[in-house]
DSSP file (Angstrom, degrees, kcal/mol; ACC not computed):
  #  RESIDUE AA STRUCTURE BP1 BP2  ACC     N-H-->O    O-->H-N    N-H-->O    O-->H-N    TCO  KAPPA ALPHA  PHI   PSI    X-CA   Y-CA   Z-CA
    1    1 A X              0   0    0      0, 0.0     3,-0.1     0, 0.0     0, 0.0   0.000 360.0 360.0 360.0 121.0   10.7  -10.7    6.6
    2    2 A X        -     0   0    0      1,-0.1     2,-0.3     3,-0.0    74,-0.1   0.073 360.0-119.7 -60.0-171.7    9.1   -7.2    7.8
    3    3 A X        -     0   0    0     72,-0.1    74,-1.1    75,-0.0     2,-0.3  -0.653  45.0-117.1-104.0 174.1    5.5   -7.0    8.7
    4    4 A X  E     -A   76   0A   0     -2,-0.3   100,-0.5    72,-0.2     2,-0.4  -0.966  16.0-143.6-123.3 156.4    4.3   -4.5    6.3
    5    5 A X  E     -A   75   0A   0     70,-2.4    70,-0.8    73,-0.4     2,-0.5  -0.883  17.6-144.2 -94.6 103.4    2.9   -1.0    7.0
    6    6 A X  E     -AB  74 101A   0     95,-1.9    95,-2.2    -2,-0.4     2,-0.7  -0.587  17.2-163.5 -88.6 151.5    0.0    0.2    4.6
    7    7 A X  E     -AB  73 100A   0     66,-1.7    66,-1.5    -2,-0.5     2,-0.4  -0.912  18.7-171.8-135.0 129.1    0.1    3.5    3.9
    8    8 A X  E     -AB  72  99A   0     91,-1.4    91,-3.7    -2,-0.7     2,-0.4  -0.938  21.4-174.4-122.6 137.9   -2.8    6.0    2.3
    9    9 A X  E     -A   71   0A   0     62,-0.5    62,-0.8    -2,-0.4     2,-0.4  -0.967  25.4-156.4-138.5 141.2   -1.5    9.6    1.5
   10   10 A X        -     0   0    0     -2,-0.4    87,-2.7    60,-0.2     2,-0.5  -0.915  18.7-169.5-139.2 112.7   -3.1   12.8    0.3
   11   11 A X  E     +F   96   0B   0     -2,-0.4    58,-3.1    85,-0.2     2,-0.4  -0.903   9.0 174.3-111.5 106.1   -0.2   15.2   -1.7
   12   12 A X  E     +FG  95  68B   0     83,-5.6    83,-2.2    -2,-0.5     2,-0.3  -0.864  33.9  80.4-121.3 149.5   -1.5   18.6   -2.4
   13   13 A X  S    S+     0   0    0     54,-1.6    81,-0.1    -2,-0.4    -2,-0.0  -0.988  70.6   1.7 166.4-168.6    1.5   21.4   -4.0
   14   14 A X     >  -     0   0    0     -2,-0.3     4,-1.2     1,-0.1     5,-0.0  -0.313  45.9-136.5 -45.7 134.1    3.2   22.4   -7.2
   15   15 A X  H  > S+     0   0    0      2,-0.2     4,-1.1     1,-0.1    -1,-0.1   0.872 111.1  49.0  17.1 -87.5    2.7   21.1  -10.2
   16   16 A X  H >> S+     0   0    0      2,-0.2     4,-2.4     1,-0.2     3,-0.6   0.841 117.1  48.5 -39.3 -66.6    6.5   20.9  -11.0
   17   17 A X  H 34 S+     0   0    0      1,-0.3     4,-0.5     2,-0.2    -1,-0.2   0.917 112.2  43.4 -35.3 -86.4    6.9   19.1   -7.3
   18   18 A X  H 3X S+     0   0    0     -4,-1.2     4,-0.8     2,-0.3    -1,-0.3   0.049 100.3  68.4 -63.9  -4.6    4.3   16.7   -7.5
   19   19 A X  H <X S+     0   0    0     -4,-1.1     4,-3.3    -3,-0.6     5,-0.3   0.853 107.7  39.0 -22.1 -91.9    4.9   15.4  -11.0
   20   20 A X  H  X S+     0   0    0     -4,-2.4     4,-2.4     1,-0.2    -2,-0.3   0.729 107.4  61.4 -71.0  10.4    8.1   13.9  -10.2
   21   21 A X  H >> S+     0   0    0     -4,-0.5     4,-2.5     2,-0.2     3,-1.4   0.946 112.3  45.8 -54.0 -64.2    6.8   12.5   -6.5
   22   22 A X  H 3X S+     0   0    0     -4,-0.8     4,-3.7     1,-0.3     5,-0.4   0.860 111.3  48.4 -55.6 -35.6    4.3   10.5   -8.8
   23   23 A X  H 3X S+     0   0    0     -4,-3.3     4,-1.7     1,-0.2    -1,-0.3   0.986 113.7  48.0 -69.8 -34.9    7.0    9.4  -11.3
   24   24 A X  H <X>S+     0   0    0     -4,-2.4     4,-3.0    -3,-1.4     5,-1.2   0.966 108.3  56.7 -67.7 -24.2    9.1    8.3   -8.2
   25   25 A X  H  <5S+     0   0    0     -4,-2.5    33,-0.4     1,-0.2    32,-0.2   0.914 101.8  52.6 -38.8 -48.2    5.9    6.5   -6.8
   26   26 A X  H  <5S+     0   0    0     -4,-3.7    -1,-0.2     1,-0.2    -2,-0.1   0.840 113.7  47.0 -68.4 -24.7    5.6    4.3  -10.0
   27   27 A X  H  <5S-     0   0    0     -4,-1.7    -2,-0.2    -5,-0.4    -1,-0.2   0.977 107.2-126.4 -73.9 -53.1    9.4    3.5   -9.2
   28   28 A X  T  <5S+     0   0    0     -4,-3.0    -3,-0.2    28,-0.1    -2,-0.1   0.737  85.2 116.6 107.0  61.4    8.9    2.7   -5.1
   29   29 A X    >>< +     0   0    0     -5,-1.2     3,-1.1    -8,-0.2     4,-0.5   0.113  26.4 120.2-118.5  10.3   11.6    5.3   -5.1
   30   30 A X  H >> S+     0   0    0     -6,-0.4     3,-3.7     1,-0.2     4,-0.6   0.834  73.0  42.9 -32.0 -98.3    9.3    7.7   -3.2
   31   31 A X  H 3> S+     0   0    0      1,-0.3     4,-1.4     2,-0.2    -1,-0.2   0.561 118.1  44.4 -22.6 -31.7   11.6    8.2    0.2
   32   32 A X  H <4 S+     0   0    0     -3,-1.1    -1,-0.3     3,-0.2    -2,-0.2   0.454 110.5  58.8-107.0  -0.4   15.2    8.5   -1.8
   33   33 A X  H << S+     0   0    0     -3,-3.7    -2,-0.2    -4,-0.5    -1,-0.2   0.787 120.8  22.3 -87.9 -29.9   13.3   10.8   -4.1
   34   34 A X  H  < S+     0   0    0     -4,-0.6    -2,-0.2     1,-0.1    -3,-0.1   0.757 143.5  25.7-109.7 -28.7   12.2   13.5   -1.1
   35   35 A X  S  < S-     0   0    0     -4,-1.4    -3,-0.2    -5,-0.2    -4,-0.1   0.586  83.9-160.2 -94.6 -12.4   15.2   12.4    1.2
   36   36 A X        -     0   0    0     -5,-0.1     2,-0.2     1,-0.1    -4,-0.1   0.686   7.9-147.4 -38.4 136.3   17.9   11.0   -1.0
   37   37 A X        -     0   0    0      1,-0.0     3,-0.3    11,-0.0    -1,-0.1  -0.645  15.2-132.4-101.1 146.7   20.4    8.7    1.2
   38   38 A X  S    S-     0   0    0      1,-0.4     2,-0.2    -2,-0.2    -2,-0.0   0.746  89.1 -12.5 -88.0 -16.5   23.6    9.0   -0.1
   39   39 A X  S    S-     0   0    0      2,-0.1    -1,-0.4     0, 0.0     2,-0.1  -0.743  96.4 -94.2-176.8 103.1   24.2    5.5   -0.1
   40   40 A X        +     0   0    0     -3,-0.3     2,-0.3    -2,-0.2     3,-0.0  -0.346  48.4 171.1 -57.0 126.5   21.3    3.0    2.0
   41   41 A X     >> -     0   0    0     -2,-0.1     4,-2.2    11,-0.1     5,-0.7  -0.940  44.5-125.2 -84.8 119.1   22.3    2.2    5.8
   42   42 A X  H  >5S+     0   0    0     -2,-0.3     4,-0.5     1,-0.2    -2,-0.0   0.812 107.7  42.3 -32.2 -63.8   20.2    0.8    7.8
   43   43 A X  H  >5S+     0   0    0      2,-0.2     4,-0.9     3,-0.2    -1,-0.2   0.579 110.3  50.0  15.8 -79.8   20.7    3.6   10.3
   44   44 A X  H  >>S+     0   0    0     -3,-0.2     4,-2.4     2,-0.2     5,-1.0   0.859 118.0  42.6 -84.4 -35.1   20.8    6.6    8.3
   45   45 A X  I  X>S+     0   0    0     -4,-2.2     5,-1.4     3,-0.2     4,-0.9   0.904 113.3  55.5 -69.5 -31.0   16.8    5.1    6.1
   46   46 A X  I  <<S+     0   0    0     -5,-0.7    -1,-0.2    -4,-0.5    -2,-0.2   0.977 128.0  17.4 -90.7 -35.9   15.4    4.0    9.7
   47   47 A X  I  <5S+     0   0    0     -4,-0.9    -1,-0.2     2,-0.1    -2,-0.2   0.519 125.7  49.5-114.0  21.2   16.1    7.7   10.8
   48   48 A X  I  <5S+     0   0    0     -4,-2.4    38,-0.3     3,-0.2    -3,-0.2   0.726 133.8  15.0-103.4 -41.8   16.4    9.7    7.9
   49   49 A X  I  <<S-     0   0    0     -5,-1.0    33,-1.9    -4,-0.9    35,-0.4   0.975  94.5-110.1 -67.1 -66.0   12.5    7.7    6.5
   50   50 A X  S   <S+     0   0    0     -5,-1.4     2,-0.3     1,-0.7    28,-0.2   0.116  95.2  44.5 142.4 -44.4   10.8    6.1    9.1
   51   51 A X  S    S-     0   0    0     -6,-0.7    -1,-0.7     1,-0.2    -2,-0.3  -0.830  85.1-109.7-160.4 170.6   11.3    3.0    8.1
   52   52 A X  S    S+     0   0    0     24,-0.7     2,-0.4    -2,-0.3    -1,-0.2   0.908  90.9  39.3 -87.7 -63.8   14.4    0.8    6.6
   53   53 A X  S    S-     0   0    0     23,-0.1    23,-0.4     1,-0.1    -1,-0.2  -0.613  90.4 -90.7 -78.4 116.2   13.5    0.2    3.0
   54   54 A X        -     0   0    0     -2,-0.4    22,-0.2     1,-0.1    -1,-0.1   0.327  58.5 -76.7  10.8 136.8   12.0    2.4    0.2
   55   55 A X        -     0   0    0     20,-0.1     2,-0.3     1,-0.1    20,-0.2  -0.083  54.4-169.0 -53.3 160.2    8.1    2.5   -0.6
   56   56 A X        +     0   0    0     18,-3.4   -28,-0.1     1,-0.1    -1,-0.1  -0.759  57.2  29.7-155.3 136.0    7.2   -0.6   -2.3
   57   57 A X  S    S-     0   0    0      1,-0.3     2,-0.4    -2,-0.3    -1,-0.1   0.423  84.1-178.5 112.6   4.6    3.6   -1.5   -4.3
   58   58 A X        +     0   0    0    -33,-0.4    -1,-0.3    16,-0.1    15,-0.3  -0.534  20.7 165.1 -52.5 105.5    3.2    2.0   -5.0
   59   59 A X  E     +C   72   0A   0     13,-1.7    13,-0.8    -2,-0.4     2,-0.4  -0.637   5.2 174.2-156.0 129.8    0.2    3.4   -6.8
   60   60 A X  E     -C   71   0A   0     11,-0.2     2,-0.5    -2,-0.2    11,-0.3  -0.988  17.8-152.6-146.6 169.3   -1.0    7.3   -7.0
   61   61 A X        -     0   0    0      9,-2.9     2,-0.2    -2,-0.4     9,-0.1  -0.999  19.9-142.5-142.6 120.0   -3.7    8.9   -8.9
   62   62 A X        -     0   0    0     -2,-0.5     7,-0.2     7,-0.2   -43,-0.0  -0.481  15.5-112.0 -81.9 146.6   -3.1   12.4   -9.7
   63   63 A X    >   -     0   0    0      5,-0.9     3,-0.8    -2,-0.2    -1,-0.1  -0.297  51.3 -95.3 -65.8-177.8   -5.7   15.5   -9.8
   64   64 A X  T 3  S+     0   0    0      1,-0.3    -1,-0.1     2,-0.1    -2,-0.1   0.966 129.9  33.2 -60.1 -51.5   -6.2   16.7  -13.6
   65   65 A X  T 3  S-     0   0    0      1,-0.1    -1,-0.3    -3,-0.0    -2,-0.1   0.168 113.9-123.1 -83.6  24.1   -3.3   19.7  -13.2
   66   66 A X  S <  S+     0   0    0     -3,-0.8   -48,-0.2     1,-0.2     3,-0.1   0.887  76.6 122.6  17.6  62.0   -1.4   17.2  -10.7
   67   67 A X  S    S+     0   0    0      1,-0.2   -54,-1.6   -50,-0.1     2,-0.2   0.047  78.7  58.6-125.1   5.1   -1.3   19.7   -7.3
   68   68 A X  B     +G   12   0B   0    -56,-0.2    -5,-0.9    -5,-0.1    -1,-0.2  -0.614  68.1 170.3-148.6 127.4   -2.9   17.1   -6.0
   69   69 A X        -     0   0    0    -58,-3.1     2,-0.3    -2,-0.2    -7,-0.2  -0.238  19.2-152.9-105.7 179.3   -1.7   13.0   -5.7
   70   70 A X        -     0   0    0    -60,-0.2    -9,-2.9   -11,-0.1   -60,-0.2  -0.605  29.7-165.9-168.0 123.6   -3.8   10.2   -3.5
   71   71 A X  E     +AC   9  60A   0    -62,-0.8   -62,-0.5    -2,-0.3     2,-0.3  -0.499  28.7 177.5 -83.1 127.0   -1.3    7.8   -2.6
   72   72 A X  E     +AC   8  59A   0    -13,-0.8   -13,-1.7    -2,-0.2   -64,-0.2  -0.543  19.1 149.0-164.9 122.7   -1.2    4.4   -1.3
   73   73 A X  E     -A    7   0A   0    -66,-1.5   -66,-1.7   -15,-0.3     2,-0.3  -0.579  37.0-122.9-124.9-159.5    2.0    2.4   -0.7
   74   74 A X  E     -A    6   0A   0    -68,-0.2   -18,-3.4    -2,-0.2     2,-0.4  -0.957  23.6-176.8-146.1 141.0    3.5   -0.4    1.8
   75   75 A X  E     -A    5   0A   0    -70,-0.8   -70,-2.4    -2,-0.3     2,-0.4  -0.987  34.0-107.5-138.8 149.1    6.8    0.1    3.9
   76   76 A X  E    S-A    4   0A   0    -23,-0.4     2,-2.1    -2,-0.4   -24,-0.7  -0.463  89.9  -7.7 -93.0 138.0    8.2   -2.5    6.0
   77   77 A X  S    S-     0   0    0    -74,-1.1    -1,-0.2    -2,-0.4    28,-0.1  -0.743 124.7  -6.3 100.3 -69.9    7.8   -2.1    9.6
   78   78 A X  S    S-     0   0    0     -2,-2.1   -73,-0.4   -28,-0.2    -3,-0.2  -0.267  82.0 -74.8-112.2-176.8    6.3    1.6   10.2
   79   79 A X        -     0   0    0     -2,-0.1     2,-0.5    32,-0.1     3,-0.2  -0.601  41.5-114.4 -87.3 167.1    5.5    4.9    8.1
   80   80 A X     >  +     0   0    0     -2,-0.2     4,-0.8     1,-0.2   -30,-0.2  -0.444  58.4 147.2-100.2  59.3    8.1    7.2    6.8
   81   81 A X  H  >  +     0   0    0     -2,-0.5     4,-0.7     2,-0.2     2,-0.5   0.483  65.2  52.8 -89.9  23.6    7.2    9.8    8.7
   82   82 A X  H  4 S+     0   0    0    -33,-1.9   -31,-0.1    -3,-0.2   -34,-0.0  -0.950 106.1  62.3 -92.6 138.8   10.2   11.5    9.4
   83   83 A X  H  > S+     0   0    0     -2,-0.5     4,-2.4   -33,-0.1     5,-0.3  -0.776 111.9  40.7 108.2 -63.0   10.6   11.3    5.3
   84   84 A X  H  X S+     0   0    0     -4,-0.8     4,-1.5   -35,-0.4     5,-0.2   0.850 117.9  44.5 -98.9 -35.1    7.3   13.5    5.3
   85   85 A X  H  X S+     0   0    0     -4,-0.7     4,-1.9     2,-0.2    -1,-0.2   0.951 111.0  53.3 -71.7 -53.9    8.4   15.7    8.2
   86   86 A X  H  > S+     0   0    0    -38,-0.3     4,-0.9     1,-0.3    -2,-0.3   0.927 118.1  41.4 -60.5 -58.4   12.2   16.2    6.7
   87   87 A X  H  X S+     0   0    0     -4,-2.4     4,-1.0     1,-0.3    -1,-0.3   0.817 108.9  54.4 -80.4 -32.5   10.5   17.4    3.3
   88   88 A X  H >< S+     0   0    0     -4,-1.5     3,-0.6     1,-0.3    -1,-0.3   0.952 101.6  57.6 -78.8 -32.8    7.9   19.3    4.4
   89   89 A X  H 3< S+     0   0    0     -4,-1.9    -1,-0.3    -3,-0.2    -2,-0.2   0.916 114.2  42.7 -51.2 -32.1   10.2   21.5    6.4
   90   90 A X  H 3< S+     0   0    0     -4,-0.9     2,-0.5     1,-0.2    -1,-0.2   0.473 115.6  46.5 -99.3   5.5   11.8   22.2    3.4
   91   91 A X    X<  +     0   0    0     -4,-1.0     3,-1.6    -3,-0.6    -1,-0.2  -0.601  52.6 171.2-138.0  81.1    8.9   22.7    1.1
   92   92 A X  T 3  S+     0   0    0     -2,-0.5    -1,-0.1     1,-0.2    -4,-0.1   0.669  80.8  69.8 -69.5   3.3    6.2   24.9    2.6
   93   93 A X  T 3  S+     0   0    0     -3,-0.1     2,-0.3    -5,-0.0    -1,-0.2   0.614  94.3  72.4 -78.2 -43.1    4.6   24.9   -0.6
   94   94 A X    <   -     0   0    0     -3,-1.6     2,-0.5    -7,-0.2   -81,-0.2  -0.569  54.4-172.6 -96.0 150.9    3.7   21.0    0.0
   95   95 A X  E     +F   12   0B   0    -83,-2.2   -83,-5.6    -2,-0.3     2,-0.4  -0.920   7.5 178.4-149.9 113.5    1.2   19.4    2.3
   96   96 A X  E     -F   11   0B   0     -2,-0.5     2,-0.5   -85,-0.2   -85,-0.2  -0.912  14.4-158.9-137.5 118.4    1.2   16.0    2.7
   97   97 A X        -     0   0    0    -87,-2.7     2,-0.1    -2,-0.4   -87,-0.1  -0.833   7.1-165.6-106.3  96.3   -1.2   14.0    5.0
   98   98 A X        +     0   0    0     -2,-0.5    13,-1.6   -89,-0.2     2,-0.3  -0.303  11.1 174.3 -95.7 121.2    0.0   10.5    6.0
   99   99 A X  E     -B    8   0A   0    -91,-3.7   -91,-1.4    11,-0.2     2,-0.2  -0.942  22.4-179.3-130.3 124.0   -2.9    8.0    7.6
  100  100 A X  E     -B    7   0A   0      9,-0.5     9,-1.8    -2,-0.3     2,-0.3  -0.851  21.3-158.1-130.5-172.7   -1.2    4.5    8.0
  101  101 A X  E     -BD   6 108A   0    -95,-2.2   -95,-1.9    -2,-0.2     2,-1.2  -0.934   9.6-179.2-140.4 106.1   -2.2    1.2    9.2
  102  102 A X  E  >> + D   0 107A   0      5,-2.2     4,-1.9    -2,-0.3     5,-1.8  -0.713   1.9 179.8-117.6  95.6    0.1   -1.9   10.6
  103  103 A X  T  45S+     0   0    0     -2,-1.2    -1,-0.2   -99,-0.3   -98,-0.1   0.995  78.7  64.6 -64.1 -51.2   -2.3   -5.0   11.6
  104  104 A X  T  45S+     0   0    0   -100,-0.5    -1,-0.2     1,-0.2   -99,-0.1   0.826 116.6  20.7 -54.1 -24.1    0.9   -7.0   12.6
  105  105 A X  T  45S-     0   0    0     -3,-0.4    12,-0.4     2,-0.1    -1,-0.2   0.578 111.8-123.8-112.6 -18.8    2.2   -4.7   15.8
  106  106 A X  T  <5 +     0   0    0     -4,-1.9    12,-1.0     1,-0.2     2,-0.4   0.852  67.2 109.9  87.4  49.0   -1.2   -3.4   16.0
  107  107 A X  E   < +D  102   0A   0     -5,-1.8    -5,-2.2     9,-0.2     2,-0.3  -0.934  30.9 173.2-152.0 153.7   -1.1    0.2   15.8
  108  108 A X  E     +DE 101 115A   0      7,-1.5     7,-4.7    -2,-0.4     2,-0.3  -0.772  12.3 170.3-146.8-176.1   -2.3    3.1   12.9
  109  109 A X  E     - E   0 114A   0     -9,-1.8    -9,-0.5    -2,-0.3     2,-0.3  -0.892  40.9-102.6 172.0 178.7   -2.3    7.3   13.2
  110  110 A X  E >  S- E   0 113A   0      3,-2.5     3,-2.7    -2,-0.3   -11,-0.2  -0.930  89.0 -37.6-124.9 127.3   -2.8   10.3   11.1
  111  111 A X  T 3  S-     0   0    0    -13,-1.6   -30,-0.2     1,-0.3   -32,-0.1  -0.042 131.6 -23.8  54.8 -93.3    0.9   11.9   10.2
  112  112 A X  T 3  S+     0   0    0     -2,-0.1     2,-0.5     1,-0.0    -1,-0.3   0.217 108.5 108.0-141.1  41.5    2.6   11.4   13.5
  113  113 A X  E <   -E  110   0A   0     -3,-2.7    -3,-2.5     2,-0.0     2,-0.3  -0.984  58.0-171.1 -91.9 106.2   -0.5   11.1   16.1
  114  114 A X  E     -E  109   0A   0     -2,-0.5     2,-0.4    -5,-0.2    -5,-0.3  -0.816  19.9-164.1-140.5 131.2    0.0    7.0   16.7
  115  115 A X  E     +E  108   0A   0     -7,-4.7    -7,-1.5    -2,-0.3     3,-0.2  -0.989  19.4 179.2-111.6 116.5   -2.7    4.9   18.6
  116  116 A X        +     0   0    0     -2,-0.4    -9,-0.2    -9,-0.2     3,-0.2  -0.640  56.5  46.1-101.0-175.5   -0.9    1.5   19.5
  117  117 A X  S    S-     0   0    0    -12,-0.4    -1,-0.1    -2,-0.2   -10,-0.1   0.850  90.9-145.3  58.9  37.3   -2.5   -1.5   21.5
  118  118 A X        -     0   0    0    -12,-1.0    -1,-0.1    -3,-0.2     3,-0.1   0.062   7.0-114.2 -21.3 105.0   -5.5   -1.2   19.4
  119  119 A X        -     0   0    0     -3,-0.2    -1,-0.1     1,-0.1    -2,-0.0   0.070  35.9 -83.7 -56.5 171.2   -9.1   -1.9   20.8
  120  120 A X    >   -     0   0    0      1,-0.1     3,-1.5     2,-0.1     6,-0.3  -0.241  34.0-119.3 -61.0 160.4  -11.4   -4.3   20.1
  121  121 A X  T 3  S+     0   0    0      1,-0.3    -1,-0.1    21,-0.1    -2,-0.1   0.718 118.5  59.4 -82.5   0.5  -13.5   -3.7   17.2
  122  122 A X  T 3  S+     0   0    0     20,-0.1     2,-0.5     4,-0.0    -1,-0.3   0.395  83.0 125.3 -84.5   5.2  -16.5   -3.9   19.7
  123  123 A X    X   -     0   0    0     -3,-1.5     3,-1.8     1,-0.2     4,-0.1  -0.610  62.0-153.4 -83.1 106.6  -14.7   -0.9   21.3
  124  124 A X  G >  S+     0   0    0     -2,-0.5     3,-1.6     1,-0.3    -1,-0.2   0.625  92.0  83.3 -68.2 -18.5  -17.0    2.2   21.7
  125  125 A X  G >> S+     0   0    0      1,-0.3     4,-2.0     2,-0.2     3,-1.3   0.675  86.9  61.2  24.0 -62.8  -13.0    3.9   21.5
  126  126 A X  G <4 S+     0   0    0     -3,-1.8    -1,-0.3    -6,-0.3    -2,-0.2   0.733 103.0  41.7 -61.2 -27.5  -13.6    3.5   17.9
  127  127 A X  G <4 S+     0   0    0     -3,-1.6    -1,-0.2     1,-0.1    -2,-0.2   0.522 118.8  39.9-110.1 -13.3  -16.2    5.5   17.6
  128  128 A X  T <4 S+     0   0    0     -3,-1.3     2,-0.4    -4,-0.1    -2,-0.2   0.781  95.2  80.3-114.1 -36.6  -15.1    8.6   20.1
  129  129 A X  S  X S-     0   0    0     -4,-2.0     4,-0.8     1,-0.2    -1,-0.1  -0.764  72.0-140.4-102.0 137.5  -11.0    9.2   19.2
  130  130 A X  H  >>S+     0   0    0     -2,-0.4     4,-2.1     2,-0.2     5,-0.7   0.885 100.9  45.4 -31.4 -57.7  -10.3   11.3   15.7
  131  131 A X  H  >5S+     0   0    0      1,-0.3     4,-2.1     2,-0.2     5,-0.5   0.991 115.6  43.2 -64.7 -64.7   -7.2    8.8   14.8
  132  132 A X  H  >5S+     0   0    0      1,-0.2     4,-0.6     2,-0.2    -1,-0.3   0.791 118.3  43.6 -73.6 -13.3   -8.9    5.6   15.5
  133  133 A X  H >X5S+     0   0    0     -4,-0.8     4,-2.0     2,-0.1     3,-2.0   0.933 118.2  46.8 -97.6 -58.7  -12.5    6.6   13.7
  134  134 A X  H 3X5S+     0   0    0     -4,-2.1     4,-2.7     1,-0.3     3,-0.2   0.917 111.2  46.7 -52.6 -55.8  -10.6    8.1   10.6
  135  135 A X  H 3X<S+     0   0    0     -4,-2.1     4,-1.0    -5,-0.7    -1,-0.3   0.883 109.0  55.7 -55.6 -26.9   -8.0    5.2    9.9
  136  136 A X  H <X S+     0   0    0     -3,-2.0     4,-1.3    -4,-0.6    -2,-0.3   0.833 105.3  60.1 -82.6 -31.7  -11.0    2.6   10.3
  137  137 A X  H  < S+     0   0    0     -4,-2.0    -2,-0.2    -3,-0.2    -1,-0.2   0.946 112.0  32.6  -5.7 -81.2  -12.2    4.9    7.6
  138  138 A X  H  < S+     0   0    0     -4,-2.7    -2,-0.2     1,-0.2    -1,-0.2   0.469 130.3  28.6 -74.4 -14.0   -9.4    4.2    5.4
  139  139 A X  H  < S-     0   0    0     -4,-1.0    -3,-0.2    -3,-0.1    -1,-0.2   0.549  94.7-118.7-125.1 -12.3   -8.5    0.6    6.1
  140  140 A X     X  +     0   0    0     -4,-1.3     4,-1.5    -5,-0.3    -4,-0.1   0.988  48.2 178.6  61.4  56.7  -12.0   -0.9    7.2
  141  141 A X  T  4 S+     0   0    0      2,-0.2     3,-0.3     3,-0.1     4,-0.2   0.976  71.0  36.4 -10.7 -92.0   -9.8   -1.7   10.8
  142  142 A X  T >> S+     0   0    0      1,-0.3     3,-2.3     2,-0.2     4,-2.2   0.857 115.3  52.1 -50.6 -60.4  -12.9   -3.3   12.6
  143  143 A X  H 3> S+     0   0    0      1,-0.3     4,-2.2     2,-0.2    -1,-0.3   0.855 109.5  45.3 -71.4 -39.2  -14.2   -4.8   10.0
  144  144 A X  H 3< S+     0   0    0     -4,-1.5    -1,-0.3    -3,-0.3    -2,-0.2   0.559 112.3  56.9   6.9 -44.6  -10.9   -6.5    9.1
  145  145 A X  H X> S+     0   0    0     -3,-2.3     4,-2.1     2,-0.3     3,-1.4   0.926 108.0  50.9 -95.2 -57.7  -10.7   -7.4   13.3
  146  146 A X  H 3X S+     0   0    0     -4,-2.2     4,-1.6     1,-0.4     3,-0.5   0.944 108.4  54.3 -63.3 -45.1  -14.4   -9.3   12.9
  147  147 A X  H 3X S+     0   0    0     -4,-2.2     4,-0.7    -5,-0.3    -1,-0.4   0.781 106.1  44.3 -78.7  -1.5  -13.3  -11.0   10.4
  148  148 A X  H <> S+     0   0    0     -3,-1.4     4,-1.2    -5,-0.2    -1,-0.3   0.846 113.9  48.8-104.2 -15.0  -10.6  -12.3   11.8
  149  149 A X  H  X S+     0   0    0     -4,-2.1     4,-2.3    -3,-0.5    -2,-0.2   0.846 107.3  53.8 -52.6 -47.3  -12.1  -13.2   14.7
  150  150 A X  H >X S+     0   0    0     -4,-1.6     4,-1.3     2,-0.2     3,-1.2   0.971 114.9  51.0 -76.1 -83.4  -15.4  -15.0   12.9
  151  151 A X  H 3< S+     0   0    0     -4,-0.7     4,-0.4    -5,-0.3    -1,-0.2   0.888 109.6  42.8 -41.8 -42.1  -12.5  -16.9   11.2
  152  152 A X  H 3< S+     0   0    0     -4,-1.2     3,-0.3    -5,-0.3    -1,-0.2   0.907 115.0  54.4 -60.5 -33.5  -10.3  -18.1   14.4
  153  153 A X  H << S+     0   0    0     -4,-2.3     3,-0.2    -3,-1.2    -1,-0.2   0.862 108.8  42.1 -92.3 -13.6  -13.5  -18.9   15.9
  154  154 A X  S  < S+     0   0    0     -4,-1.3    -1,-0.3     1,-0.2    -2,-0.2   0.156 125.1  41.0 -77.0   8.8  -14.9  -21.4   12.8
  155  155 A X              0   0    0     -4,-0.4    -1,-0.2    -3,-0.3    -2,-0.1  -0.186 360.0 360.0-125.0  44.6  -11.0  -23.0   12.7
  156  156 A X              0   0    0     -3,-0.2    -3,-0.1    -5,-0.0    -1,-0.1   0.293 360.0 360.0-115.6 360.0  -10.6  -23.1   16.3
């Protein structure tokens, strides 16, 4: 059983493009939709994605004309950014900005700027690096960290 990787995305492009991203989202076929693997390998997904498996839990919410998605999936271990790297090289037309978050190995980024070893949420760190203030932004980090502290320390 992976740990899972949450993942928040902001997909701004074509129309045309970004239509079917969203239709693969509602499948969790995102990754084989922008990469397609000819046939999954363990191997070829962990370095053709990012990650072994396909998104999965996927959700997006489109602007009105859809040229622009908000995102949010889960992939087991990491993000798929090589996935996001491979496509954008081939679509300069798209811009897509990946901020994910993995509580189990302890580490989050923006696209492929990755903070591991996390600080404590008392950690003025939070408050001074780009990556670590923005992702506690998006996932409520720290507050997440206190609570799980405030819990260990009433079951202790």
């Amino acid at each position: 059983m992976p740990n899972w990787c949450d993942n928040k995305v902001k997909i701004t492009g074509p129309v045309d493009k970004l239509y079917n991203m969203a239709k693969a989202i509602e499948k969790d076929e995102l990754l084989q939709h922008i990469v397609p693997l000819a046939e999954w390998d363990y191997g070829e997904a962990t370095s053709s994605w990012g990650t072994k498996w396909d998104i999965s839990e996927g959700w997006c919410t489109p602007n009105e004309d859809y040229t622009e998605l908000d995102v949010y999936f889960q992939t087991a271990w990491g993000p798929p950014n090589e996935a996001f790297v491979t496509y954008m090289s081939e679509n300069d037309d798209v811009e897509i900005t990946l901020w994910y978050y993995e509580g189990g190995n302890d580490f989050c980024g923006i696209n492929e700027d990755e903070r591991a070893q996390l600080p404590g949420y008392k950690d003025p760190l939070w408050d001074t690096d780009d990556v670590l203030k923005e992702c506690d932004e998006v996932f409520g980090i720290r507050e997440n960290m206190e609570e799980w502290e405030e819990w260990g320390e009433e079951n202790a």
